[in-house]
C-alpha positions as CSV (number, residue, x, y, z in Angstrom):
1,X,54.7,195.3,90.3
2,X,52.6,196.4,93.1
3,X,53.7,199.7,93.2
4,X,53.3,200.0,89.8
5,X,50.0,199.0,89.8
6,X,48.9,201.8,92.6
7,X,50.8,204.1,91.0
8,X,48.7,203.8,87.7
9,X,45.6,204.2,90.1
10,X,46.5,207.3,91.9
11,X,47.4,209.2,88.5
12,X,44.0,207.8,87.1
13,X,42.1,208.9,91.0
14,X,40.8,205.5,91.3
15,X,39.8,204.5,94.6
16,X,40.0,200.9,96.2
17,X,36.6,201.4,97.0
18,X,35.7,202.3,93.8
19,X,37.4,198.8,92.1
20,X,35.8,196.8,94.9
21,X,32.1,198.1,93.3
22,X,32.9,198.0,90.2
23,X,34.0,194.3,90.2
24,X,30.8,193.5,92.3
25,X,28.8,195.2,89.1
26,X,31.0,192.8,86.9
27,X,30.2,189.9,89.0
28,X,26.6,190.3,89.8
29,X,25.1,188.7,86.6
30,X,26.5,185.2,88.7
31,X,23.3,185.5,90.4
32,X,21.1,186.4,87.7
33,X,18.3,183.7,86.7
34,X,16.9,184.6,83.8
35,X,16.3,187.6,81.2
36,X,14.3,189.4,83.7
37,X,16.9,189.8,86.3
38,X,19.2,191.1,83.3
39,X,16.6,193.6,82.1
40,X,15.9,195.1,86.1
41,X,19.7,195.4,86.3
42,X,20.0,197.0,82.9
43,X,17.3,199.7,83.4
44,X,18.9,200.3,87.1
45,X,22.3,201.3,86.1
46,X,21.1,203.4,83.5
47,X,18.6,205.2,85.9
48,X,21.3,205.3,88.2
49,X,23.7,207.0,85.4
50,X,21.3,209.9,84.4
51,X,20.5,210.5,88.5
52,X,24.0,210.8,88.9
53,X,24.3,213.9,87.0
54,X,21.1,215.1,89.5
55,X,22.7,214.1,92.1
56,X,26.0,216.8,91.2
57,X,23.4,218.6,90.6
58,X,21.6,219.1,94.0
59,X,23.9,217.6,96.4
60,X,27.5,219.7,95.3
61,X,25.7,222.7,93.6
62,X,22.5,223.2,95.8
63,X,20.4,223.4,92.2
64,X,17.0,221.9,92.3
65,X,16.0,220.2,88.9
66,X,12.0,218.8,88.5
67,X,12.9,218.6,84.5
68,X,15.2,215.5,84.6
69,X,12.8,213.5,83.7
70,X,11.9,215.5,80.8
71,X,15.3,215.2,79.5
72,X,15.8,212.0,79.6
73,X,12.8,211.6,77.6
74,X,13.8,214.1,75.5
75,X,16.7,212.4,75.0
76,X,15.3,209.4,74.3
77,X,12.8,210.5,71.5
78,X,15.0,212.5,69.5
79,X,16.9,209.2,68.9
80,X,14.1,207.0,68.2
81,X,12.9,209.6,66.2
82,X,16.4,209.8,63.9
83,X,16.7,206.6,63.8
84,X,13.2,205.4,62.8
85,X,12.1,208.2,60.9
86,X,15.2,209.2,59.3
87,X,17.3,205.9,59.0
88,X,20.5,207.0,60.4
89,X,22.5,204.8,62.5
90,X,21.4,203.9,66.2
91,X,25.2,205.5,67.3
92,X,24.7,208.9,65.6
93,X,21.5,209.3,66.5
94,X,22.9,208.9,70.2
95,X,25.4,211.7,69.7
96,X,23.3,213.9,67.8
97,X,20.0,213.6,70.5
98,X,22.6,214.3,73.4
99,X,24.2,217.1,71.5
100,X,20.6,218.9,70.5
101,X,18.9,217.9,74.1
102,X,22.5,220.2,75.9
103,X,22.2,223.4,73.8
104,X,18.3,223.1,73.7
105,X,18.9,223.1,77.8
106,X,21.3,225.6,77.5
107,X,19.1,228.0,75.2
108,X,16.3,227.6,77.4
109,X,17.5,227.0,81.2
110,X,20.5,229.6,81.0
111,X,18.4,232.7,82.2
112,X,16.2,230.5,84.9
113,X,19.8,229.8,86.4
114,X,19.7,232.9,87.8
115,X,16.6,232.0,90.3
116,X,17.4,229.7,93.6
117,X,15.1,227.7,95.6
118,X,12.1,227.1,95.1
119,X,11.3,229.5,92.0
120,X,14.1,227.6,90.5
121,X,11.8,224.3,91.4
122,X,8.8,225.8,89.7
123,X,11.0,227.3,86.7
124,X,12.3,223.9,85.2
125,X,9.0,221.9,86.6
126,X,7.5,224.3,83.8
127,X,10.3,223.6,81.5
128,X,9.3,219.7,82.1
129,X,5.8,219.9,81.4
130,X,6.6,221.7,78.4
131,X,8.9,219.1,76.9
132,X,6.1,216.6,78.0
133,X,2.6,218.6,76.7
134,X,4.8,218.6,73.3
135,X,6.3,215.1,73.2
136,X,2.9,214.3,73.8
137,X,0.6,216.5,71.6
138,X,3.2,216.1,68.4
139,X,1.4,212.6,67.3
140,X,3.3,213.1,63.9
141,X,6.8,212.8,65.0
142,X,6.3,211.4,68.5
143,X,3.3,209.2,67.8
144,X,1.1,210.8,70.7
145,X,0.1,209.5,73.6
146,X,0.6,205.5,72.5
147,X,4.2,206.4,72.4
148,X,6.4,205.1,69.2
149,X,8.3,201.9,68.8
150,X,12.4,202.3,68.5
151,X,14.9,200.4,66.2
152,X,17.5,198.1,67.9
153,X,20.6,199.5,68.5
154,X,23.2,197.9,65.6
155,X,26.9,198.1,64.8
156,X,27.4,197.8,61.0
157,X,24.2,196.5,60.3
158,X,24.3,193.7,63.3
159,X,21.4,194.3,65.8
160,X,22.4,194.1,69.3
161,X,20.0,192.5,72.1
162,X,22.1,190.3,73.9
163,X,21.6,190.9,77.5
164,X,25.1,190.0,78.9
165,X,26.0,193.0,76.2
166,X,23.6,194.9,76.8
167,X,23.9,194.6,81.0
168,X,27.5,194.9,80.7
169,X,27.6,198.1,78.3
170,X,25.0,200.3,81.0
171,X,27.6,199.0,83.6
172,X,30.8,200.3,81.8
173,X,29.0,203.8,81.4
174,X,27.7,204.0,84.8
175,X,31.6,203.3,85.7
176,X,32.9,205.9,83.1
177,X,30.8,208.5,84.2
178,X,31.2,207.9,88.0
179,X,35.1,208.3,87.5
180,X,34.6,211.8,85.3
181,X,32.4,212.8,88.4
182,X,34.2,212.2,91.2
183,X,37.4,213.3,89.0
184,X,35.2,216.9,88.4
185,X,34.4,216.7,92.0
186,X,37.8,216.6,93.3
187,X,39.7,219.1,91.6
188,X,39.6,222.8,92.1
189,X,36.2,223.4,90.2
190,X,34.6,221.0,92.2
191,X,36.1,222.4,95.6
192,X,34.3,225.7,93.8
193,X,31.3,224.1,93.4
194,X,30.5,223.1,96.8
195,X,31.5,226.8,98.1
196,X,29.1,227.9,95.8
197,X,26.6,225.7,97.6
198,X,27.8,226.7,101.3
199,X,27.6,230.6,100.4
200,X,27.2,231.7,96.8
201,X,27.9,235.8,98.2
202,X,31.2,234.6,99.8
203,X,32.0,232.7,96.9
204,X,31.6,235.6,94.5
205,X,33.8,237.9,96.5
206,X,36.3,235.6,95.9
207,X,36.1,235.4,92.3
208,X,34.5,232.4,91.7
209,X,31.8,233.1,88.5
210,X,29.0,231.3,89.8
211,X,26.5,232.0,87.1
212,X,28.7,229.8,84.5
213,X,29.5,226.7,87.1
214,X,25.5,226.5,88.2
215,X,25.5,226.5,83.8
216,X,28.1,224.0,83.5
217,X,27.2,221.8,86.1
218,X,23.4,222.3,85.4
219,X,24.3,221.4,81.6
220,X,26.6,218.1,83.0
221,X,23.7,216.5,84.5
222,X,21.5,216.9,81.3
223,X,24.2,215.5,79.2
224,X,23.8,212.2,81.5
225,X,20.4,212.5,80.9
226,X,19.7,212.6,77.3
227,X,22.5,210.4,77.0
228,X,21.3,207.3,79.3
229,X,17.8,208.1,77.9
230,X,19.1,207.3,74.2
231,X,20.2,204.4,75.0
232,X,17.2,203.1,77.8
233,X,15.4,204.2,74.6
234,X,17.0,201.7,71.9
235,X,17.1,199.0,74.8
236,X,13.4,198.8,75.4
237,X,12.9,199.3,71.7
238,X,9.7,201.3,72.9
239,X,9.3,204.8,74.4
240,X,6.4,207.1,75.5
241,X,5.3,210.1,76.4
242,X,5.4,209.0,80.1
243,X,8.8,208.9,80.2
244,X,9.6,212.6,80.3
245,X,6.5,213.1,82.5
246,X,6.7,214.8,86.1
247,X,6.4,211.5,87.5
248,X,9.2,210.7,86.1
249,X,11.5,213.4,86.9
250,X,9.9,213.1,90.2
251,X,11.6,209.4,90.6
252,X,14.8,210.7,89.8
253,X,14.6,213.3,92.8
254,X,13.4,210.5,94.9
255,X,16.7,208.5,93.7
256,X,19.1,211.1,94.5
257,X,17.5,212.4,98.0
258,X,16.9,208.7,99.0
259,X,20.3,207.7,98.3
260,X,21.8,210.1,99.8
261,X,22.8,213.6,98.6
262,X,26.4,214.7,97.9
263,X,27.4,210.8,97.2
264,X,28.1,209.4,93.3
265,X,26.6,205.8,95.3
266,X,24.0,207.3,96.7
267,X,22.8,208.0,93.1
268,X,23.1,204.3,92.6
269,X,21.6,203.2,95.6
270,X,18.7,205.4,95.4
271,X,18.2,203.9,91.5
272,X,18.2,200.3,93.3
273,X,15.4,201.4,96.0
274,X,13.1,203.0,93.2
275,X,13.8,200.3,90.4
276,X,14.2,196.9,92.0
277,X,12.2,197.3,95.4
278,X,8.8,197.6,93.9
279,X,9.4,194.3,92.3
280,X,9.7,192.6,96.0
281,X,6.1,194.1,96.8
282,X,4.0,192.9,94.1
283,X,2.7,190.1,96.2
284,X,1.0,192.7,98.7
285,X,-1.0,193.7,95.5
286,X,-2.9,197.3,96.5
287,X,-0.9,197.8,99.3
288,X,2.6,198.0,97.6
289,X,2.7,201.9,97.0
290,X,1.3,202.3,100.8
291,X,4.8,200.3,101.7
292,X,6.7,201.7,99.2
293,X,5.9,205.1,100.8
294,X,6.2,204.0,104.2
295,X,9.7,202.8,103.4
296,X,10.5,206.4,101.8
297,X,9.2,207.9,105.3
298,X,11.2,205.7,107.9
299,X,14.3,206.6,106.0
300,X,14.1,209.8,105.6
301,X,13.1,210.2,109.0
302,X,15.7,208.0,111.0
303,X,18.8,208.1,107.8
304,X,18.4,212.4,106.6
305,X,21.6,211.4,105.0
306,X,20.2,208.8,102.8
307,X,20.6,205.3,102.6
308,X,24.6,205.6,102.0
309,X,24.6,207.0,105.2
310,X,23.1,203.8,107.0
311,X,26.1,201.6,104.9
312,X,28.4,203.6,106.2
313,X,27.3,203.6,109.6
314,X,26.8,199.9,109.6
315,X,30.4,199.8,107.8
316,X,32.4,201.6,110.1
317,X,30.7,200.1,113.3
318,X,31.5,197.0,111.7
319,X,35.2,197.9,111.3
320,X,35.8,199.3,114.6
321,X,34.7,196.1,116.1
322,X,36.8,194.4,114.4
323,X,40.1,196.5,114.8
324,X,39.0,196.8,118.5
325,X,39.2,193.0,118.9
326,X,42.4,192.8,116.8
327,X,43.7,195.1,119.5
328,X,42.5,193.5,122.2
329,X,44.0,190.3,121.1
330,X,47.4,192.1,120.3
331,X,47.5,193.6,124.0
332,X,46.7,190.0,125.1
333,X,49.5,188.4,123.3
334,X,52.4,191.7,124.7
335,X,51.3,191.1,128.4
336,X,51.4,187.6,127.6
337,X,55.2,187.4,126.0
338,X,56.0,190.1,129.1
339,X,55.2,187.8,131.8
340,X,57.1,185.1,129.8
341,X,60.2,187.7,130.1
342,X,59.9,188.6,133.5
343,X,59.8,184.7,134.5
């Protein structure tokens, strides 16, 4: 039976580590209080979902995004907009908003792609303000500045706003989608990828077309975007042109780089610090952004790796402590049952 079991796990890629965090995301609501809790938790795994896609983005491909934000706003108004506007159910007008949000990216980002560093940066930061100045402007479809209220999302006519359901839906996507990346990761075009990212001239005397993976990937991370947008935007049941500001692509950045770059946790540990943290420093009033900041400084400065890299430093020290004691105890007990021999 066991070997059954690991044997469905390898053919799926599933890691042990990767069941052990996904059934402390199924247990977590234990500790949960009340609503609020359930609403932080939901709006962190869905941040942590669309900074995933950033975080393949930057980390593997060495592509630097400032319209992430944009997208997910994007993303998030073309559904409230279908579905408020145009009465078409929530579900479509999830599909359809992800669908248009991809080949609009596509259309427009496809010759930018061609930049790198930091006129990339300033190529899609236009692209973002852009998408903002007309989310923002349009009053008549995207109700202006004040923003537009959104249906609730509804299967067969039955509106959905449990928060078990709702808490336990954002956590089975940020699974999914963590699985399909580390599965994209791992096989050849993700071994691609990162040679891309090492040395794009070496890669291309190989043979690798680097122009379509910067695309695909590029086009991966927006698809997590609009996507987790659509849905952050039926679960607030409220959206506004703030959410596809700079600021907001800004906290996505923040997410990936402070969580660590190159790791799918990273994303999700980054989306924790950004989301949840700020609501521990509301008691220091004026001075909470002067911490917040602070905090952002001391960890880049002392953990460049992110804050995965200070869990797995912690992690490992941990272990070899312990296996060094198990040895220690084992080498005990052979000298031990040796002396009892030779007597």
């Amino acid at each position: 039976m066991n070997k059954n079991r690991l044997g469905l796990l390898q053919r799926f890629n599933i890691k042990r580590h990767f069941l052990f965090f996904a059934i402390f995301l199924l247990a977590l609501p234990v500790v949960f209080q009340n609503n609020f809790h359930f609403d932080l938790a939901t709006i962190w795994l869905l941040s942590a979902t669309a900074c995933l896609g950033l975080n393949v983005l930057v980390g593997y491909a060495g592509q630097i995004s400032l319209a992430h934000g944009a997208f997910w706003g994007l993303g998030g108004y073309t559904s409230a907009i279908l579905a408020t506007r145009y009465n078409l159910p929530p579900l479509l007008c999830i599909v359809l908003s992800t669908f248009f949000v991809c080949v609009l990216s596509y259309v427009i980002t496809r010759p930018i792609l061609k930049l790198r560093g930091h006129y990339l940066a300033l190529a899609t930061l236009a692209i973002g303000i852009i998408i903002y100045l007309v989310l923002r402007n349009e009053s008549d479809f995207t109700g202006g500045p004040d923003g537009m209220k959104v249906v609730a999302l509804s299967v067969l006519g039955r509106p959905l706003k449990n928060v078990f359901f709702w808490y336990y839906l954002a956590t089975s996507i940020l699974l999914l989608c963590m699985w399909m990346a580390n599965n994209l990761l791992a096989s050849s075009f993700g071994r691609a990828l990162m040679s891309i990212n090492e040395n794009e001239f070496v890669s291309f005397s190989l043979g690798i077309n680097s122009e379509t993976m910067k695309a695909f990937v590029f086009q991966f991370s927006v698809f997590l975007a609009a996507f987790s947008g659509s849905l952050y935007a039926f679960y607030a049941g409220f959206i506004s042109p703030s959410d596809a500001s700079f600021l907001s692509s800004l906290e996505f950045l923040i997410m990936a780089v402070l969580g660590g770059l190159g790791s799918l946790y990273g994303s999700v540990l980054g989306a924790a610090f950004v989301i949840i943290l700020p609501q521990f420093l509301l008691f220091f009033n004026e001075y909470k952004s002067l911490l917040l900041g602070l905090i952002i400084v001391l960890v880049m400065m002392f953990a460049p790796g992110g804050m995965v890299s200070i869990i797995e430093i912690l992690f490992f020290s941990l272990y070899n402590k312990i296996k060094s004691k198990a040895d220690t105890g084992a080498d005990a007990k052979a000298k031990k049952k040796h002396g009892n021999k030779n007597l």
